[in-house]
N, C-alpha and C positions, 0 to 999 in steps of 0.2 A: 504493500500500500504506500508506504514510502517513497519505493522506486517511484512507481506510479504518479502519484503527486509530483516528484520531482520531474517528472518527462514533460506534464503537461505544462508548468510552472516556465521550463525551456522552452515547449512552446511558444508559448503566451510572450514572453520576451522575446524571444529570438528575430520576429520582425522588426518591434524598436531598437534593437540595438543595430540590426544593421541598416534601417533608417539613420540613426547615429551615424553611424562609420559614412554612408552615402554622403549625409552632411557635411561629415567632418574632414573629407577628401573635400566639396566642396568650395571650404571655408581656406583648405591649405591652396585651393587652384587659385582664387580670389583675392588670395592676399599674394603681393610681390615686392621687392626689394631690389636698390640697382645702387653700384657704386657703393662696392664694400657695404651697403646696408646705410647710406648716407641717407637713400631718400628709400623710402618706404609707402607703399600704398594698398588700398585695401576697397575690394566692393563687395557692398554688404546691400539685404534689401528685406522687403516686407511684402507681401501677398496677403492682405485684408479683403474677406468675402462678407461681404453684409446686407441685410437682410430686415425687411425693418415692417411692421404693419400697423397703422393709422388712421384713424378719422380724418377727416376734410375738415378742415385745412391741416394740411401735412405740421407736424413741431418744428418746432426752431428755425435753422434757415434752410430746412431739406425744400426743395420744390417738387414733386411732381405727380399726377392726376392720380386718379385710384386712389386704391389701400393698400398698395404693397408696393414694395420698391426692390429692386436687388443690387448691389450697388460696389461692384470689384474694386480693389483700388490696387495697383504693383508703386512703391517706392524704392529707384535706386540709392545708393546712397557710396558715394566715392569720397576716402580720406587720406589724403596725402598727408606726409611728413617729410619736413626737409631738413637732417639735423634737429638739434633741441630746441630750435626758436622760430621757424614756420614754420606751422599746420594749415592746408588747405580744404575744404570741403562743400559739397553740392549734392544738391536733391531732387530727381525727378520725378517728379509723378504722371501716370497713366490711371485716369480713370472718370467716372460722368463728369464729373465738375471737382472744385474744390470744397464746397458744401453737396451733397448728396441729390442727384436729379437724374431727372428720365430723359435727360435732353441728347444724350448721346454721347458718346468717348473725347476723350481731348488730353493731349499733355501737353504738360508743362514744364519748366525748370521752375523750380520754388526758391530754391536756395542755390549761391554758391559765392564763399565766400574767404579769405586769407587773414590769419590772423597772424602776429609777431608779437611772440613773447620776449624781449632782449632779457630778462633773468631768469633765472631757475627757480628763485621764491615765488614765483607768481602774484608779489607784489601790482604788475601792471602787465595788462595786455591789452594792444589794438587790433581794431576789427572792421574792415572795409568789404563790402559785399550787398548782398540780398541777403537776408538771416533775420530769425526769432526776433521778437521783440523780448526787451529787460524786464517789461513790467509784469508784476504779478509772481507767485507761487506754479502756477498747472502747469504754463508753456514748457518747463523744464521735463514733462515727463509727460507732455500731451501726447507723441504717438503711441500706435496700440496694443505696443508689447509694454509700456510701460504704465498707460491706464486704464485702470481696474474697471471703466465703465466704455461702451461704444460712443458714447456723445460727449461732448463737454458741457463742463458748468454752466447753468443759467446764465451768468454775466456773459460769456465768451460767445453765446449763441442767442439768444434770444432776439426778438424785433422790439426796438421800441419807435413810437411813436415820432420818431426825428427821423429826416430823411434826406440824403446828401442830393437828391435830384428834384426832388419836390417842395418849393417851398410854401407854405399857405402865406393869402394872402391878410386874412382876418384869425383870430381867433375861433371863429366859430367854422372856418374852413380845414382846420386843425385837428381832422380828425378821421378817423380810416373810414373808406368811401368801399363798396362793396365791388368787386373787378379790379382793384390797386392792385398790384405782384406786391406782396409785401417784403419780398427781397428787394425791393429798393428802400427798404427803414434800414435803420444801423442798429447793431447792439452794441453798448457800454466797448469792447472790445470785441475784434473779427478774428478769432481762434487767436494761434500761434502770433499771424501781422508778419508777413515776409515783406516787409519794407525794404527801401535801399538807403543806407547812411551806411554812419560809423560808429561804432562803439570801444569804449576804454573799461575794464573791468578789471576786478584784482583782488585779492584779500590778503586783510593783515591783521593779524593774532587770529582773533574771532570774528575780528570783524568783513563784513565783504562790501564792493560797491558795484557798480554799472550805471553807467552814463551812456546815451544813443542819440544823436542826430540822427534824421529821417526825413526821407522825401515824403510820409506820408503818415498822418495819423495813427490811433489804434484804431479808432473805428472805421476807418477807410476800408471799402469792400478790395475782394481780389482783385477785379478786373480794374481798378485803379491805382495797383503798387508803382507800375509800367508809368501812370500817366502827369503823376503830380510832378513837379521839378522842384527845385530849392528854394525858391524865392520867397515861399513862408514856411521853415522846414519845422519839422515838430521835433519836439525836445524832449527828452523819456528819464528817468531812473530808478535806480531801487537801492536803497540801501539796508544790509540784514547786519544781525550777529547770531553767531551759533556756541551759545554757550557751552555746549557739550553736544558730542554725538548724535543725541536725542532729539537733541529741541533745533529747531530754525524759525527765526523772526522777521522778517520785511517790513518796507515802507518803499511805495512808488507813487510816482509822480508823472504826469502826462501833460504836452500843452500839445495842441496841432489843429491845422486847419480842417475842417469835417464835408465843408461842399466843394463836389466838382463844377470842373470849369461849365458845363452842361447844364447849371443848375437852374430851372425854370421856375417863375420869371423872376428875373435876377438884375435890376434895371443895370443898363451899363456902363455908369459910372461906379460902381458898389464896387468893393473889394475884395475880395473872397478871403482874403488873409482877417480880417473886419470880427469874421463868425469862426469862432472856437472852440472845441472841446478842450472843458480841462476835466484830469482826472485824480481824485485820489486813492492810493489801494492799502490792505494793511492784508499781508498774510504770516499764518502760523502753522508749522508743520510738526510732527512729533512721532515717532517710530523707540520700538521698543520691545523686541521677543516676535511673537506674531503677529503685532499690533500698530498698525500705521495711523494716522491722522491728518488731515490737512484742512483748513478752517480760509476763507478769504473776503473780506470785504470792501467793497468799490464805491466812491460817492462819484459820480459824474454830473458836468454840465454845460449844457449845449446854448450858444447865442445863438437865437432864431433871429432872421433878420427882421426887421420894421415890428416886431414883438416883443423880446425878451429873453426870457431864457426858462428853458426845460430843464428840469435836474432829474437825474434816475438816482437810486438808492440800490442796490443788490449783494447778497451774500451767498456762500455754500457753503456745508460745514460736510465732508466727507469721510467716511472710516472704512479699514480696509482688515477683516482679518483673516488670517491663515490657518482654514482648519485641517488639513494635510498640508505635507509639502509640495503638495501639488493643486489643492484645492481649496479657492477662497473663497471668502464673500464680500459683499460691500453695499456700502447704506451711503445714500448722499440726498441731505435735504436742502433745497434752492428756494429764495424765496426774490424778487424784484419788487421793485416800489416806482412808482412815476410820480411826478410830482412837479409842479409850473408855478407862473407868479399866474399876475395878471396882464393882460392888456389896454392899453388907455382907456379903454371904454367899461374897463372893471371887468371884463370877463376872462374865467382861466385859458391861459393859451393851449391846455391839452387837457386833455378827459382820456383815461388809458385802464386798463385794467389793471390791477395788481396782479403779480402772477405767483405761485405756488406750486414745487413739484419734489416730488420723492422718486429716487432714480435705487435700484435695488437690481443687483447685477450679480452674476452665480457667476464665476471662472474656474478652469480646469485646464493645468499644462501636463499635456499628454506626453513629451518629449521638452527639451530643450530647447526646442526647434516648432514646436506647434503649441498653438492657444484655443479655446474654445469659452465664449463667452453667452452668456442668456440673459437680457434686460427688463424690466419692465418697470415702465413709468409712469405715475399718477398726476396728473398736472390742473390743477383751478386758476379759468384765468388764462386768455391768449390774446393773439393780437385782433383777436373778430369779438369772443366771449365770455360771458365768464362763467363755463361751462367746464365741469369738470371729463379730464378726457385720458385715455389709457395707450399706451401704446410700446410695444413689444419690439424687441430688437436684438436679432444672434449677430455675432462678428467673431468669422473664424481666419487665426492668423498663422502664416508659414514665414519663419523668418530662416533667414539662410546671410 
């Protein structure tokens, strides 16, 4: 019986292991080195399958018809090294959009970017490219082998009622009209923000900093990283300490201009530099045995032209535990706030819904090499109603 048990046991393994081994030849064909090992580089990628089912209007900024979406994504990812004080790196993606849609295949270069470290403390590094935005806690672990849910946080996705192409011209014009694409509103920040500037980063004792020029906003949609130029560039940072191990603390800061040049009607002497987003963020992260945490808070606010100004309010407090070493789970509750003055005539310049959602996500790493996720989320409160609404979502990942 023994024997027995142990035959099947080989079994049962014997494919993922040599799964493994296929990988791990892989990984050595992918990775290369030239000149005595001077420069070094390496391609690395992600194969995200997703899967998503929803009520009308689709959540956050997915667009497309129906109740179901299927939604591939491939991410190359190439890292050079040249010696111990430039690293280079670039990020392609293949897949419907950059937000989730039915609209059909498209790539892109996201990322690609050089950094120069001149010391080995890591006192100071510069960064000139297309690359991440500084601000916030998530961006540092927003792809999908690294977070615990398919979507991001409330703040990073949601619509709010401010709109970088639209602009009202009353107060009482201020307000979603039924046929709007509501991917033309912004939310607080646009995922990750693959902008193009420059950033300075470094840490010293405990302390860390980042600083970023940007040709473009946080809130700035994808299809406008490409379009903004410098003439009103946006200014980014974050500064943390980590007291120990465990704990990580931030503070960030955002200014930048939020309407494109496109923005209707827009008389033409106005300025576009004139209307601002500014942001503030505070996050806190905390890991411990099997026990991860991470908590972020955002006050935002928008100059609407010949009105005033829109403020959002948004938080998520997320927890991640490991109940095998293969098997997690995770709890994330998001909550958004809108909130305006008034306009000359005493009326609020927005009426928006408050929004509410618990995100509850089951993962399983089958290998090294594979991930398997299961979502479901409760949400009161969108950009049409305030209707409470559910919606399901697998993302299964092959990293190589």
């Amino acid at each position: 019986m023994k024997h027995t048990l142990s035959l099947w046991l080989l079994l049962l393994t014997a494919p993922v292991l040599a799964a493994e081994d296929v990988f791990d030849l892989v990984d050595d064909a992918l990775t290369k080195s030239f000149w005595h090992d001077q420069l070094r580089t390496r391609v690395s990628g992600l194969l995200d399958l997703e899967y998503y089912h929803f009520p009308q209007p689709p959540p956050g900024l997915i667009r497309a018809e129906g109740h179901n979406l299927f939604a591939p994504r491939l991410s190359l990812f190439l890292d050079a090294q040249a010696g111990a004080n430039v690293y280079f790196f670039t990020q392609a993606r293949f897949d419907t959009g950059f937000d989730p849609t039915d609209l059909g295949g498209q790539a892109r270069m996201d990322e690609y970017a050089l950094r120069i470290t001149p010391w080995s403390d890591g006192h100071f590094n510069l960064q000139v490219g297309k690359f991440s935005t500084v601000v916030g806690g998530w961006v540092a672990r927003h792809l999908s082998w690294e977070n615990p849910f398919v979507n991001a946080p409330l703040p990073y996705e949601n619509p709010t009622l401010v709109s970088d192409v639209e602009i009202p011209l009353t107060a009482r014009s201020f307000r979603f009209v039924p046929g709007f694409d509501k991917y033309e509103f912004l939310p607080i920040i646009w995922g990750p923000v693959y902008a193009i500037g420059a950033s300075v980063a470094g840490r010293i004792g405990i302390f860390e900093y980042a600083a970023e020029v940007k040709n473009a906003g946080v809130s700035s949609r994808p299809e406008s990283w490409y379009d903004y130029d410098f003439s009103d560039p946006a200014f980014d940072f974050r500064v943390g300490v980590r007291p120990n191990e465990a704990w990580n603390i931030g503070f960030s800061g955002a200014r930048g201009p939020y309407l494109r040049s496109d923005a209707r009607p827009l008389a033409q002497e106005s300025d576009l530099g004139e209307y601002q987003q500014f942001l503030l963020g505070q996050d806190i992260s905390y890991a411990r045995g099997h026990l991860q945490l991470w908590a972020e808070a955002f006050e935002s606010r928008f100059e609407i032209p010949r009105l005033g100004n829109a403020d959002v309010f948004a938080y998520y407090i997320e927890l991640k535990y490991k109940l095998t070493p293969q098997l997690f789970a995770a709890l994330r509750w998001n909550q958004e706030f809108f909130d305006s003055g008034a306009d000359p005539t005493g009326q609020a310049i927005a009426e928006a819904h408050d929004v509410s959602r618990v995100d509850l996500a089951l993962g399983y790493r089958f290998t090294a090499h594979t991930q398997l996720k299961l979502q479901y989320s409760i949400a009161r409160g969108d950009f049409v109603s305030d209707r409470t609404k559910g919606t399901f979502a697998a993302q299964f990942t092959l990293r190589f």
